[in-house]
C-alpha positions in Angstrom: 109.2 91.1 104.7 110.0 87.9 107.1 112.5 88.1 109.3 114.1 85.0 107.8 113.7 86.3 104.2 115.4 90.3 105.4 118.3 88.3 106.8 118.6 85.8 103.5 118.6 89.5 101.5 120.8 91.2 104.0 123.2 88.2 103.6 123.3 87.9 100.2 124.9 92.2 100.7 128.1 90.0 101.3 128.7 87.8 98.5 132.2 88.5 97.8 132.2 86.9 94.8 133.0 88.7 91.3 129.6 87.3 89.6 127.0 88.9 87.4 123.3 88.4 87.9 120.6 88.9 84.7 120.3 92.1 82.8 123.6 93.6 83.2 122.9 94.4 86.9 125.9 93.3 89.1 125.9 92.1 92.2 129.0 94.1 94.3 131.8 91.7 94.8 135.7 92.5 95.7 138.7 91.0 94.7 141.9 91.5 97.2 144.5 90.1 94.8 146.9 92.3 95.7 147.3 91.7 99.4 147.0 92.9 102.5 146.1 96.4 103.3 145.7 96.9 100.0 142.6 98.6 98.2 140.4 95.8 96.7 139.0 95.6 92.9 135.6 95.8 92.6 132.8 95.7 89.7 133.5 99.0 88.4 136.8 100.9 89.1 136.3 104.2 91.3 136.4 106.6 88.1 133.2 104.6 86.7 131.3 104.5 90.0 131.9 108.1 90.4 130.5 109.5 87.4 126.8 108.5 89.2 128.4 109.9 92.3 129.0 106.6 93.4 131.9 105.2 95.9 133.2 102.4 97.2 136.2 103.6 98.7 137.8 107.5 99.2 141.1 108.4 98.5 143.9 105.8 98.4 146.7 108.1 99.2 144.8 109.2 102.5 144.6 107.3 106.3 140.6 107.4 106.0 138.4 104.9 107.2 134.5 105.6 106.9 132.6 102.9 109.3 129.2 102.3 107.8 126.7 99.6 109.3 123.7 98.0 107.7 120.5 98.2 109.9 118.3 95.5 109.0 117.4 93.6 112.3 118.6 94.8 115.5 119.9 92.0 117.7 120.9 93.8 120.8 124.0 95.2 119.2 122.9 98.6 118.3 122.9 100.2 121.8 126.2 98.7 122.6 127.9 100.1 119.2 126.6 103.4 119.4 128.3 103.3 123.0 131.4 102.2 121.6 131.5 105.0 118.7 130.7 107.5 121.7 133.8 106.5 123.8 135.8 106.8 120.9 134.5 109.5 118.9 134.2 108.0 115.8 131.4 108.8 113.5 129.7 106.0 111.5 126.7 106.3 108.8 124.3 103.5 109.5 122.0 102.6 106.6 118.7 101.5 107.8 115.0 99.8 106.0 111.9 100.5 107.2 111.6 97.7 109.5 114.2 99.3 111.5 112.5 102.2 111.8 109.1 100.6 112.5 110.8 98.8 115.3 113.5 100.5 116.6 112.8 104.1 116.8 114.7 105.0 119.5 118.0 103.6 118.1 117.0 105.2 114.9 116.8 108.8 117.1 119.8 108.5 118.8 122.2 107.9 115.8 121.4 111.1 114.7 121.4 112.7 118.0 124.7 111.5 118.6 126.0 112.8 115.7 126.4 109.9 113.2 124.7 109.8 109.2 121.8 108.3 108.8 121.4 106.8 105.0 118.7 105.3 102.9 118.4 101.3 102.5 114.9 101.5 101.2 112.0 100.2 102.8 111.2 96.9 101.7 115.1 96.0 100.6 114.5 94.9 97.3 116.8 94.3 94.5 116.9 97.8 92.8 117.7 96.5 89.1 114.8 93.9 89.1 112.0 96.9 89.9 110.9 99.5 87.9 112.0 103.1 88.6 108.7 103.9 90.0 109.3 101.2 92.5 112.6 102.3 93.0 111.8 105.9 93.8 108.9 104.7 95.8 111.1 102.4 98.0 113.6 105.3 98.9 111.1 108.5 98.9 108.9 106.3 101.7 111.8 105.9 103.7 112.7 109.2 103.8 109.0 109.9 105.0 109.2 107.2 107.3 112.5 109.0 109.0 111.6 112.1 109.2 108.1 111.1 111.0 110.4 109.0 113.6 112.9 111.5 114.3 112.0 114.4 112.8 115.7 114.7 111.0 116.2 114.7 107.1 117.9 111.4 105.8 121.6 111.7 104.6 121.4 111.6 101.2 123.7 108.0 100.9 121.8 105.7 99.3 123.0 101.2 99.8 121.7 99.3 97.4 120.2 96.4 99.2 122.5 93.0 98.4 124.8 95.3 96.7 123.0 94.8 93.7 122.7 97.8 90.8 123.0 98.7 87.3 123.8 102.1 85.5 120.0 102.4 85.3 119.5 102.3 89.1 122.7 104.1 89.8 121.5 107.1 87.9 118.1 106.8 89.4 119.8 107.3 92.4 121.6 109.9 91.4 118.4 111.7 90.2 117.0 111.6 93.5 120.2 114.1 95.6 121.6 110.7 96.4 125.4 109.1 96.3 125.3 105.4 96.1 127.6 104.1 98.8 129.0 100.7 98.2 132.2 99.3 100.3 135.6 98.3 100.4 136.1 96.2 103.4 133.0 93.2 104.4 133.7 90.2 106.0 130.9 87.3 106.4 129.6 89.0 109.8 125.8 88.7 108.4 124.4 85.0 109.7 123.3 85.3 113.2 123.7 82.0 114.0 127.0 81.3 112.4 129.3 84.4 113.6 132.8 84.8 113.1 135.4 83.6 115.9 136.3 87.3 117.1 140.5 86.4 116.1 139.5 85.7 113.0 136.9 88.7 112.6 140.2 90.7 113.7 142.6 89.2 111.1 140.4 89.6 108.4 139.5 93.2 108.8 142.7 94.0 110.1 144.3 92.6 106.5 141.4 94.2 104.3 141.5 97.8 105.5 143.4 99.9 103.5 143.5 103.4 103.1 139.8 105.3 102.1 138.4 102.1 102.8 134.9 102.2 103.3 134.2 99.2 105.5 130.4 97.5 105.7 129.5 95.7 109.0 126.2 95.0 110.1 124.3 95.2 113.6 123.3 92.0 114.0 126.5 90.6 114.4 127.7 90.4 118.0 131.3 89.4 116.4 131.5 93.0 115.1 130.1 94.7 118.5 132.8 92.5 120.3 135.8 94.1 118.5 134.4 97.5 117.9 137.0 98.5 120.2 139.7 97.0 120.1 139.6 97.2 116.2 139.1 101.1 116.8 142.3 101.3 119.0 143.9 99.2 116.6 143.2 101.3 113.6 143.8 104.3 115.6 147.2 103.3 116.1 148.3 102.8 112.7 147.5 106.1 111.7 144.1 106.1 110.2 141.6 108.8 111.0 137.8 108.2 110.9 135.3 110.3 109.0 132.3 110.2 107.8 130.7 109.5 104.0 130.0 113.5 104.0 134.0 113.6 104.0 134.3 111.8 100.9 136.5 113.5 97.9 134.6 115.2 95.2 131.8 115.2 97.4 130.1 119.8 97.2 131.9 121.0 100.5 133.2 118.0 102.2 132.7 118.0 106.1 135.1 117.5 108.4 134.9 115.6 112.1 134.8 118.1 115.1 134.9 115.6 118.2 133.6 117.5 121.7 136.8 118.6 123.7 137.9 117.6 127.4 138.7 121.3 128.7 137.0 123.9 130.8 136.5 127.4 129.7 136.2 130.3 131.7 135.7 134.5 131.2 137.5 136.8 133.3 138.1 133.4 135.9 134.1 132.8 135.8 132.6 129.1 134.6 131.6 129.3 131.6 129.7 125.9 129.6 130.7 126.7 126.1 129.8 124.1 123.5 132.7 123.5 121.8 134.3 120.5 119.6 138.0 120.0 118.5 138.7 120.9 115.0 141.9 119.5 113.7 143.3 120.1 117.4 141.9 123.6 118.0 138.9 124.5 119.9 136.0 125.8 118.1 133.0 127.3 120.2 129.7 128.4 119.1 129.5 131.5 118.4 126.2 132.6 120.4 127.8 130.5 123.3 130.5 133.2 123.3 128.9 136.4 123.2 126.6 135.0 125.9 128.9 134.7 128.0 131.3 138.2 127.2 128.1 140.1 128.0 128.9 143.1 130.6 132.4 142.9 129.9 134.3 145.0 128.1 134.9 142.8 125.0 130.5 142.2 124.8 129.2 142.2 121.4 125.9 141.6 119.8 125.0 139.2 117.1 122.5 139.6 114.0 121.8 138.1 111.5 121.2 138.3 107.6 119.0 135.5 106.2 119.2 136.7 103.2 122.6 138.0 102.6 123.8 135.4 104.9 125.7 137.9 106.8 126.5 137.7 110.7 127.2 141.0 112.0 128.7 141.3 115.1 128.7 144.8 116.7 130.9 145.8 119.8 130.4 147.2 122.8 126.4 146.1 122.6 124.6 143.6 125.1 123.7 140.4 123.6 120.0 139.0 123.4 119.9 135.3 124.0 117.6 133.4 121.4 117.5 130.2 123.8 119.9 127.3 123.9 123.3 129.2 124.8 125.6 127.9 127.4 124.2 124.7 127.6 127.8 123.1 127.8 129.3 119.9 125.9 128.1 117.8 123.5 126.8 114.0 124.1 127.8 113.0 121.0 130.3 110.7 119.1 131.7 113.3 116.8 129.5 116.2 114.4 130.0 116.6 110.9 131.4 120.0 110.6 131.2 122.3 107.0 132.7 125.3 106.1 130.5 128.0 107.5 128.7 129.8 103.7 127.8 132.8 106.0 130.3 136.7 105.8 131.4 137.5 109.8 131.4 141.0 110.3 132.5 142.9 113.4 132.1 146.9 113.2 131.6 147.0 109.4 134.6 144.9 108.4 134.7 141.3 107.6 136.2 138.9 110.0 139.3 137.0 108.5 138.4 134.2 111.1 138.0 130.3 110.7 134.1 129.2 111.1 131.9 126.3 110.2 128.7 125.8 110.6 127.5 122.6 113.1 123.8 121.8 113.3 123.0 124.7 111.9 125.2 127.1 114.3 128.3 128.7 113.7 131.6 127.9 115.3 134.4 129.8 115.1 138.0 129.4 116.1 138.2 130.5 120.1 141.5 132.3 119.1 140.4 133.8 115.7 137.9 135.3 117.7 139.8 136.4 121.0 142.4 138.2 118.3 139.1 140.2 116.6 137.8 141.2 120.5 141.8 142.0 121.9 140.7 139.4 125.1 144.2 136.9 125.7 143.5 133.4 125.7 145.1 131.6 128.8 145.5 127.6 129.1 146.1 126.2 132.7 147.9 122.9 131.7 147.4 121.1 135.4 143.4 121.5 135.1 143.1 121.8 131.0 141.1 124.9 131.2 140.9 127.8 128.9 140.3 131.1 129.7 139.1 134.1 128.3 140.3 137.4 129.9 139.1 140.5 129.0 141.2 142.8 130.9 144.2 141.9 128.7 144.9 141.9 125.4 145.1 139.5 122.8 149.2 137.6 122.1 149.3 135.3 119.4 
């Protein structure tokens, strides 16, 4: 695929337009009749979309904005957004083609590394209702092959169609394949290179469309969008929305939800202590392993075993803990991690634990205050320095 020819396809993503091409197949378009802020009408209402597990939007009663970039050419902008999602912990999904990935393999690495979903544009971004469904399944299974060889991470299963083109046929194809077809909400013409948006106009015209659940499409190779990545952020930020990413999305088996790595310190018994941890709805979670590394040869020390297949933890008291590698390697460089409900029973001394915990790359996290209540340690907060402590001489005050 030409570079000229990706950015004519890519492009073509954006035709706002309500218009039908042949077959059936539709070509995405939005209508924003009814104002600002407002959720758009689309080519199929929600309900219809959904019943291929498709979206274009979440929930409209909720302050929810998913950020999701198309990856087709980078331009220098990739780098600089992924910097800007950082500072502001905001996850993002970025859909990407195999050109991408052929040339930009470190950019492709580090949006996973730093948290964000990575989704499937196919390879070659053809129009999905003008191939056959062994082209079709081609197209997204080679990505996937192609991603994993680059990064060695598992795509997200969120499948774009390229230039927002699909039918029911392609949609269930899709479907078939573990994948949610993610269409959007929010666009703007942000795709020409040459011909980019004046950045107070790129700000009025996002700042109108956004609404809540809105799932808004931008793409990298627009330095508008890079430009205002921040300030639209604060701006957003400010009204009340909260950012989260397409794993969030309602009906979706065991929504995730955004932990962002926390500003404090920790300590044990007034000792340094480099727990990973992330902020969970304003608490601090810490991983679990992180936290029995560092209670061991006190006290409140516990070991940590687990079950594969009775996905049981078991947590026993008053026994050293063995390190498996990794523990206490302190915060997260990251945007934000996608957080799920941990699947797994917590046990300490026999009897289940009646503590919060999800599961984050894998590891469990669990509530530092759930947990200090199970051990009897007190939880102290020095408000000058924003550490937390752990001390294991005293016991445990709600």
């Amino acid at each position: 695929m030409t570079r000229d020819l990706g950015k004519r396809l890519l492009g073509a993503a954006l035709a706002l337009g309500l218009t039908l091409s042949p077959a059936g197949a539709t070509d995405w378009g939005l209508s924003y009749r009814d104002g600002a802020n407002r959720p758009p009408y689309g080519e199929d209402t929600a309900d219809k979309l959904r019943q291929y597990g498709a979206y274009y939007m979440g929930d409209a009663d909720r302050k929810t904005i998913y950020l999701t970039f198309d990856c087709g050419y980078e331009n220098g902008n990739t780098g600089r957004i992924l910097d800007t999602l950082k500072r502001r912990h905001v996850p993002a999904t970025f859909f990407v083609v195999g050109h991408y990935l052929d040339a930009e393999p470190a950019l492709a690495r580090r949006m996973g590394d730093e948290g964000h979903l990575v989704g499937n544009h196919s390879v070659n971004h053809p129009n999905m209702t003008k191939v056959s469904q062994e082209r079709m399944v081609k197209e997204l299974r080679d990505l996937e092959t192609q991603y994993q060889a680059v990064t060695g991470r598992r795509l997200d299963p969120f499948f774009r169609p390229p230039e927002g083109s699909y039918n029911y046929n392609s949609l269930s194809w899709a479907q078939s394949l573990g994948y949610h077809t993610i269409l959007w909400s929010v666009a703007y013409h942000d795709w020409d290179e040459n011909n980019q948006p004046a950045y107070g106009d790129a700000m009025k015209t996002l700042s109108t469309r956004v609404h809540n659940g809105a799932i808004v499409l931008l793409h990298v190779i627009s330095k508008t969008d890079v430009d205002v990545l921040d300030e639209l952020i604060g701006k957003w930020k400010a009204e009340g929305y909260e950012f989260a990413a397409l794993s969030a999305l309602p009906g979706l088996p065991n929504p995730t939800v955004t932990a962002v790595p926390g500003s404090a310190s920790f300590t044990v018994d007034d000792t340094p202590a480099a727990f990973r941890a992330y902020l969970i709805g304003g608490s601090n979670y810490v991983k679990l392993r992180d936290a029995a590394q560092a209670l061991s040869g006190t006290d409140k020390q516990f070991s940590v075993d687990y079950d594969k297949a009775a996905e049981t933890v078991t947590l026993t008291s008053g026994t050293g803990y063995t390190p498996i590698g990794g523990e206490l390697a302190g915060p997260a460089d990251v945007a934000a991690m996608q957080a799920k409900t941990s699947s797994q029973l917590l046990t300490l001394d026999g009897a289940a634990l009646t503590l919060t915990a999800y599961e984050i790359e894998g590891a469990n996290y669990v509530k530092l205050r759930d947990l200090a209540g199970a051990l009897d340690c007190a939880v102290t907060y020095d408000k000058e320095t924003g550490a937390v402590g752990l001390d294991t001489a005293l016991p445990y005050t709600a």
